[in-house]
RODRENMI-888606 format. One record per residue: residue number from 0; residue in one letter; y, z, x of N, C-alpha, C in turn. Coordinates in Angstrom, 2 decimals. Layout:
! residues N
NUM,a,Y,Z,X,Y,Z,X,Y,Z,X
...
***
This chain:
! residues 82
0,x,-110.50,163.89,94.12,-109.51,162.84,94.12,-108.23,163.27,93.41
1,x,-108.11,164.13,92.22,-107.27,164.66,91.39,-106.58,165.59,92.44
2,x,-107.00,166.45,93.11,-106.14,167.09,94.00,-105.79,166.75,94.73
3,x,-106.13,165.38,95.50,-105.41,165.27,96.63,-104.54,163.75,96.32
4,x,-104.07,163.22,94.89,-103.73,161.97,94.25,-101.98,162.50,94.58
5,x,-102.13,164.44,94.64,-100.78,164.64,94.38,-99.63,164.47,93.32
6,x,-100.51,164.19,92.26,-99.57,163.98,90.87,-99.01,164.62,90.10
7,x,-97.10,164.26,90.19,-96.10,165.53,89.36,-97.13,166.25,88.25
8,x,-96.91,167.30,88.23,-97.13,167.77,86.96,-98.46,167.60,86.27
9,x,-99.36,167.35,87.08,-100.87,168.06,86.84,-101.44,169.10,86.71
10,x,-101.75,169.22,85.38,-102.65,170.59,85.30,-104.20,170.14,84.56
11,x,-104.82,170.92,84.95,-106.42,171.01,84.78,-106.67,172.52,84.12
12,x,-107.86,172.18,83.54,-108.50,173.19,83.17,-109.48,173.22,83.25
13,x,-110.45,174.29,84.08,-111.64,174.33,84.56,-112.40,175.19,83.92
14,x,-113.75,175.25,83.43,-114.48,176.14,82.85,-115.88,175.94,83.32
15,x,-116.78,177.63,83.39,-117.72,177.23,84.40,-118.29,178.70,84.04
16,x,-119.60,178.73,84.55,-120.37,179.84,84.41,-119.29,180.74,86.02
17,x,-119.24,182.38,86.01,-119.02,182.67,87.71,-120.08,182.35,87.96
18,x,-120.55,181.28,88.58,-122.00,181.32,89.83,-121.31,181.40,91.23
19,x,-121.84,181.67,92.02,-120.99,181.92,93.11,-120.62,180.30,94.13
20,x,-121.73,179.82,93.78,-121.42,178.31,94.66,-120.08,177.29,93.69
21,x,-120.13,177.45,92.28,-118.94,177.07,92.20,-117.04,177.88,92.09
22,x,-117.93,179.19,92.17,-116.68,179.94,92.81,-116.36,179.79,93.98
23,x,-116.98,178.90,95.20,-116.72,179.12,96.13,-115.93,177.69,96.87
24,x,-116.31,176.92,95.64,-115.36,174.99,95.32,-114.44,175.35,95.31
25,x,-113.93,176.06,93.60,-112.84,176.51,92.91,-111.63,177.16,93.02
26,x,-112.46,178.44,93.79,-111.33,179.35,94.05,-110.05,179.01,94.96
27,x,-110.25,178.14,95.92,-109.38,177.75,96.97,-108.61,176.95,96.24
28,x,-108.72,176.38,94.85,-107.90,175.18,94.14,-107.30,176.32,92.81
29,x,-107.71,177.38,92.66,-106.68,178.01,91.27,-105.53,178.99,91.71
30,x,-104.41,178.47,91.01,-103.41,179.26,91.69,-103.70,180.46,90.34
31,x,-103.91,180.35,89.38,-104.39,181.70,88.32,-106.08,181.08,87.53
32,x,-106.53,182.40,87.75,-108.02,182.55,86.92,-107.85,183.64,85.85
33,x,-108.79,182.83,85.29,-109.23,184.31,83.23,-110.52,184.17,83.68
34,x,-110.85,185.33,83.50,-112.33,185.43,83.24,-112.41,185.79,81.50
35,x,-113.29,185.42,81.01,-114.09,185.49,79.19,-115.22,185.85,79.95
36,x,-115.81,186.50,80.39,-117.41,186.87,80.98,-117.66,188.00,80.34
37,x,-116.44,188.74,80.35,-116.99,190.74,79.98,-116.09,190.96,78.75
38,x,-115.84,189.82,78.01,-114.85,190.37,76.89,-115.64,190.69,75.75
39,x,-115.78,191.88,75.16,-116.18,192.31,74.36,-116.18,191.22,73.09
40,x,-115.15,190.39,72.80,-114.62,189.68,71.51,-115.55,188.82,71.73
41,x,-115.55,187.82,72.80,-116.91,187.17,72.93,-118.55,187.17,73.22
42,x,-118.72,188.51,73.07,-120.00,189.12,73.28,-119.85,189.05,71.46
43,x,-119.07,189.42,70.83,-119.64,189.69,69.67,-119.34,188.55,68.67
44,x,-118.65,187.61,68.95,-119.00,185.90,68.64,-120.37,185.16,68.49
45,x,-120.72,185.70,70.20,-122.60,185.48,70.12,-122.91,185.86,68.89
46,x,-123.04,186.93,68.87,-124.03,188.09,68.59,-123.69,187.49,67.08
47,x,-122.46,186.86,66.42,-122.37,186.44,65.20,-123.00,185.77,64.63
48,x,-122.96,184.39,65.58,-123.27,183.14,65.68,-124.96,183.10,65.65
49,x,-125.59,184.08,66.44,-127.00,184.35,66.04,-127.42,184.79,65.13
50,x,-126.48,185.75,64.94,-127.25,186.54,63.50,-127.37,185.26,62.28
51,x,-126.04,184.74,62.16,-126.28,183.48,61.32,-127.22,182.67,60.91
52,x,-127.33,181.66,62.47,-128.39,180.51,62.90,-129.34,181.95,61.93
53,x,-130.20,183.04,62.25,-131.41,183.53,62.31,-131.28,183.78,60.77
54,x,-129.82,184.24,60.17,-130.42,184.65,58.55,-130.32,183.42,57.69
55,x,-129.81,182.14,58.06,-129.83,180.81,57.27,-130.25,179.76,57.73
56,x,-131.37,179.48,58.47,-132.13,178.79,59.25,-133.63,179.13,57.92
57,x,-134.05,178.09,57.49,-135.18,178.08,56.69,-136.55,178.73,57.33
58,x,-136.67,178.40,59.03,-137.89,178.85,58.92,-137.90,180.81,59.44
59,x,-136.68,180.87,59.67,-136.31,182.18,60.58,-136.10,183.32,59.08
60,x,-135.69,182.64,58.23,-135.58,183.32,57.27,-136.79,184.06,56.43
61,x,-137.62,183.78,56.81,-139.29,184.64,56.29,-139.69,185.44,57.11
62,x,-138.80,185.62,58.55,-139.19,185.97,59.68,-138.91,188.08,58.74
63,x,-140.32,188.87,59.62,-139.71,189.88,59.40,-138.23,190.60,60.07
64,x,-138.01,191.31,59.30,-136.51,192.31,60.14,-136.53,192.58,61.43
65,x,-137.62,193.33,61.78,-137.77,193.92,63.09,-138.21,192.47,63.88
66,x,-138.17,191.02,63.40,-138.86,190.40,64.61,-137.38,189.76,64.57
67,x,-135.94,189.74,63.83,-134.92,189.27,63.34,-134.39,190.04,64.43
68,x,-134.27,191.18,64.13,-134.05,192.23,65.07,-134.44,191.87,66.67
69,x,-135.10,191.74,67.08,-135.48,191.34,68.50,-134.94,190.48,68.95
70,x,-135.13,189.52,67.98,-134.45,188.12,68.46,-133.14,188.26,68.64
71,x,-132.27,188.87,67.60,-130.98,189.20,67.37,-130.63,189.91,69.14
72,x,-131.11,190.63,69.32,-130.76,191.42,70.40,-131.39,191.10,72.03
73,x,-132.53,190.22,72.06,-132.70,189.47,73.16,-131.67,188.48,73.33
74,x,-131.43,187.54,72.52,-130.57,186.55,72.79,-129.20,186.85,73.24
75,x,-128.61,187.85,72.61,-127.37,188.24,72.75,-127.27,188.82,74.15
76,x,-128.15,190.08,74.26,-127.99,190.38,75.59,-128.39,189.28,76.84
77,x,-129.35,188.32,76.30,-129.27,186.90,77.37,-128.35,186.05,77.47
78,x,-127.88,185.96,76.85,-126.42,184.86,76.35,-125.49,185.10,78.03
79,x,-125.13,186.90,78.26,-124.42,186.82,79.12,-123.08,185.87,79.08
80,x,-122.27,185.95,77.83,-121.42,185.22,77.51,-121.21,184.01,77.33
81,x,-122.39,183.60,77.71,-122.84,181.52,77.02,-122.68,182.00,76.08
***
């Protein structure tokens, strides 16, 4: 309805996993796209943000290193930039 209302001076901002079915809504409506998917800066935001939650979280904190460690590095590489 927003795109076709035709209203001066509308702008939107869209944010979205790339999945391909909503790249395939989208793309025909952005006159410019950013991708944040492969940026290093936000791969290592995750990777912050976990380590955190895992070393000041009460029950994660008794957890051994190497199982800190796993976790640390499954999640991050699952994140895939979530």
């Amino acid at each position: 309805e927003l795109i076709n209302s035709q209203i001066p001076n509308l702008r939107m901002c869209v944010t979205s996993r790339p999945e391909t079915d909503i790249k395939d809504v989208l793309d025909p409506l952005i006159p410019r796209s950013v991708s944040l998917h492969d940026q290093s800066e936000q791969n290592r935001d995750i990777e912050d943000y976990i380590k955190s939650v895992i070393n000041t979280h009460p029950n994660s904190r008794k957890w051994k290193a190497e199982h800190k460690e796993l976790v640390m590095d499954v999640l991050t590489k699952k994140a895939d930039g979530m």
